[in-house]
Each structure stands twice: as structure tokens, then as C-alpha cells.
C-alpha positions as CSV (number, residue, x, y, z in Angstrom):
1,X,-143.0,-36.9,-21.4
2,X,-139.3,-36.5,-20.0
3,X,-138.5,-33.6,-18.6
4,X,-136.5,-32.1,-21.3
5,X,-139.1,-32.5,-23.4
6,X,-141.7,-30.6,-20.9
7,X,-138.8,-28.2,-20.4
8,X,-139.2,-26.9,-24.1
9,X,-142.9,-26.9,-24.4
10,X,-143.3,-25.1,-21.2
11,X,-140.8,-22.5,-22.6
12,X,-142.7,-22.4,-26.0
13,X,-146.0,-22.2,-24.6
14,X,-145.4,-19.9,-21.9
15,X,-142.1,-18.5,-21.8
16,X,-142.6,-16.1,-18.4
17,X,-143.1,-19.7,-16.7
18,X,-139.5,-20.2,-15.2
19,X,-138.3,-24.1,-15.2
20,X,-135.7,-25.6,-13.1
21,X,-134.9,-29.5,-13.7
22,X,-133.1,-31.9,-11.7
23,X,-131.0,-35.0,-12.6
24,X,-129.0,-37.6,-12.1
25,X,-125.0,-36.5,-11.1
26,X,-124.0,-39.2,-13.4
27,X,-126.3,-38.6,-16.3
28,X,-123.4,-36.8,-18.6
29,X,-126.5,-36.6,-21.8
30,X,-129.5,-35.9,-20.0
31,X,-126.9,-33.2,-18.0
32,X,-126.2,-31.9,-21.2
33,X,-129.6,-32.3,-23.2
34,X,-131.2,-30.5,-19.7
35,X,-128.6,-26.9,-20.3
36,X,-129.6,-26.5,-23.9
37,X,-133.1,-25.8,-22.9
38,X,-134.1,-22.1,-22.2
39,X,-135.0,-23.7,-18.1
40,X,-133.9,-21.1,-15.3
41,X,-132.5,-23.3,-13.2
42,X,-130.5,-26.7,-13.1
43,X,-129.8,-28.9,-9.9
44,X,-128.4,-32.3,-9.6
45,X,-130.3,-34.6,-7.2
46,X,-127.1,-34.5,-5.1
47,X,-127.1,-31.3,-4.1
48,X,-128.7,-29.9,-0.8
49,X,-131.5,-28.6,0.5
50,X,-130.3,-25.1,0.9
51,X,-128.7,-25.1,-2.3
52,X,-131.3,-25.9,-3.8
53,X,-133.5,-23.5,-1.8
54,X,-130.8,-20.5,-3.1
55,X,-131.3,-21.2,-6.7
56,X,-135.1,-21.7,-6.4
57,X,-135.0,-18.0,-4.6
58,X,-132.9,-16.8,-7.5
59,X,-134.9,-18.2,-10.0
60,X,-137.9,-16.4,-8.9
61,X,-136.2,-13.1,-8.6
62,X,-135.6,-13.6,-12.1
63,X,-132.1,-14.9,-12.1
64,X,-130.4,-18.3,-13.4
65,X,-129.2,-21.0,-11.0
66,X,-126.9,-24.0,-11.7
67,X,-125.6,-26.4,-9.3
68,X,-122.2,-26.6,-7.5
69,X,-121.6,-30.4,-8.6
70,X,-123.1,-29.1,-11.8
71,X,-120.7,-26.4,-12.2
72,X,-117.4,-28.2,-11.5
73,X,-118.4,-31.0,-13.8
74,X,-119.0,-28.3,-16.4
75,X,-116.0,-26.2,-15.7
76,X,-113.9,-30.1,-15.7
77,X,-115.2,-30.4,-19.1
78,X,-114.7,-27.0,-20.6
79,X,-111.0,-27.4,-18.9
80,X,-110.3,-30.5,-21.3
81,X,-112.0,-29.0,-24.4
82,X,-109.8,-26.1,-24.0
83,X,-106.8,-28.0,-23.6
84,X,-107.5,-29.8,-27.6
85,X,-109.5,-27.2,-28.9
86,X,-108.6,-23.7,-30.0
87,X,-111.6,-21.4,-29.8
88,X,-112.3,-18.3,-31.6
89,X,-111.5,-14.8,-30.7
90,X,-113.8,-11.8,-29.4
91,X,-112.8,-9.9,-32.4
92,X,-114.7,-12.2,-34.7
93,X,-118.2,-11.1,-33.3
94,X,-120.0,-7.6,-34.7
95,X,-120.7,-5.5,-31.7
96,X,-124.3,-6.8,-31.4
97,X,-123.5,-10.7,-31.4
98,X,-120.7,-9.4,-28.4
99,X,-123.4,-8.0,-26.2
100,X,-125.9,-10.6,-26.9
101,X,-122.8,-13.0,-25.8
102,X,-122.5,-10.6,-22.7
103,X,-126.2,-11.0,-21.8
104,X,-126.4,-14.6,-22.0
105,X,-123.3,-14.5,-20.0
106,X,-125.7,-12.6,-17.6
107,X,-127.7,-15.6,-17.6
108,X,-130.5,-13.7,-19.3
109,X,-133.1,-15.6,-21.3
110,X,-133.6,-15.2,-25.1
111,X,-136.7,-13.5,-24.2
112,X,-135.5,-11.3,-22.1
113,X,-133.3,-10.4,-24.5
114,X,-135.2,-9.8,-27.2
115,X,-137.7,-7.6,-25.4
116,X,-134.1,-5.1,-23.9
117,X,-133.0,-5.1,-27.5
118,X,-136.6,-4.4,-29.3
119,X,-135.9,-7.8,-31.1
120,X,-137.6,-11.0,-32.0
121,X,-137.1,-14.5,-30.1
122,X,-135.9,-15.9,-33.6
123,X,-133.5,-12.7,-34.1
124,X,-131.7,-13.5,-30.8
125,X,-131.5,-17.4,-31.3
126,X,-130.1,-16.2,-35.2
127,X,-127.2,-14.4,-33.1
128,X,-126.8,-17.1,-30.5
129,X,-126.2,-19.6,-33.6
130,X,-123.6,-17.1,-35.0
131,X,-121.9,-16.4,-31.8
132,X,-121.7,-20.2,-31.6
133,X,-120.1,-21.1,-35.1
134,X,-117.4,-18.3,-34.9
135,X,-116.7,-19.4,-31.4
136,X,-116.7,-22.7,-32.1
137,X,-119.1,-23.3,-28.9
138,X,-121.6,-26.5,-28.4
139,X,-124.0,-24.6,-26.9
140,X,-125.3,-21.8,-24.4
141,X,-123.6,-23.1,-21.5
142,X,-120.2,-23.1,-23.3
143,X,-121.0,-19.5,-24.4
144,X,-121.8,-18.4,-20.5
145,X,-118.8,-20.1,-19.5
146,X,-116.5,-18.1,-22.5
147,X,-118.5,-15.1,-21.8
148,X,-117.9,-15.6,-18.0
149,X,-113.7,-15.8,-18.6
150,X,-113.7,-12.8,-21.2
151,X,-115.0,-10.6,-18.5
152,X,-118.3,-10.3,-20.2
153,X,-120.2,-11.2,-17.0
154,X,-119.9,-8.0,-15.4
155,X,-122.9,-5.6,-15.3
């Protein structure tokens, strides 16, 4: 089974388990297929040792980790869809879908946020897929990296 695929049964089956995949720098689907999954962590096999070693440490304290080659190739791509695409505004979302937009931004898992906000799993991902359509976002990484320029981000 590839590991995208364990990736989303381990997150089904038990959800407190955190998951950090690895792949290829030059892999543009599996890169993409591997941040829609609800893993903790994501590396690219280029990147060192004590990277790596950081974001394992901050997975297990409970936080999100992503890759520096990761990150720019990301940030590249967000930099181009911005530059075609017009996105939707803040003022679209209700105040609940906005701090459910600022937790994600928080790198906090849909469990995790259901459980702060006395929610189900499916109530959250019913928000997320809201948040998404209004924004016109592909995705949770595209709504961390909006939520990260809004200012959302900060505690």
C-alpha cells in the first residue's frame, strides 16, 4: 500500500497516531496527494538530517512540520496561482468558518479541532469544504498558506 494510502488509514483508524511522509523533491502529485492527508509532518528526501530531526521533534510535541524545499516549492506555486487567480475575501466566511481557517493556519489537526470546539470530525471537514469553495482554495495547504498571509497564524 503507498504511503498516502497508509497515511489515511492510519489517520482513520487511529487518529492520535501522528504521521510524517517523505518523498521525492520532484514528485509534484505524490507532493501534492501527500499535503491533503491529515499526516503531521512532510519532508522531502532531500532535506537533512537535522531538519528532519526538527520536525520529527515538533511532531511529537504535537505540532506540524513541513520541509524547507517543501515550503518554497509551495510558496513558488501559491506565488503563480495568485498572480491568475483572484481569491476570495475574509469577509465571506461566518465567524466560525474564520477561526476554524485560523486553527488550521495553526497547523492544528481536524481532530484537534473538533475536540477545542466541542464538535464532530465530519462538522469540522463540513467547514473546511466551505472555507475552501468561498476561498477558492485546492486544499488545506492553500488554506494554511492564506491563513498564514491574513495574519491568522498568530496565537
Amino acid at each position: 500500500m503507498p504511503g498516502i494510502q497508509v497515511a489515511k488509514a492510519l489517520a482513520d483508524e487511529k487518529p492520535a497516531v501522528p504521521v510524517i511522509l517523505l518523498g521525492d523533491h520532484d514528485d509534484q502529485p505524490q507532493l501534492t496527494a501527500a499535503l491533503q492527508t491529515s499526516a503531521a509532518g512532510f519532508f522531502t528526501k532531500d532535506a537533512g538530517l537535522d531538519e528532519f530531526l526538527v520536525g520529527v521533534h515538533a511532531v511529537l510535541a504535537g505540532h506540524r512540520a513541513i520541509g524547507a524545499s517543501l515550503m518554497d516549492k509551495l510558496l513558488d506555486r501559491l506565488g503563480q496561482q495568485q498572480a491568475t487567480s483572484p481569491r476570495g475575501s475574509a469577509s465571506q466566511l461566518s465567524p466560525t468558518e474564520l477561526e476554524i481557517l485560523a486553527m488550521i493556519g495553526r497547523a492544528q489537526s481536524v481532530p484537534s479541532i473538533a475536540s477545542s470546539r466541542g464538535i464532530s470530525n465530519k462538522t469540522v471537514r463540513n467547514h473546511l469544504a466551505k472555507i475552501y469553495r468561498k476561498l477558492e482554495l485546492h486544499g488545506r495547504t492553500e488554506a494554511v498558506l492564506w491563513a498564514a498571509r491574513m495574519g491568522l497564524t498568530r496565537s
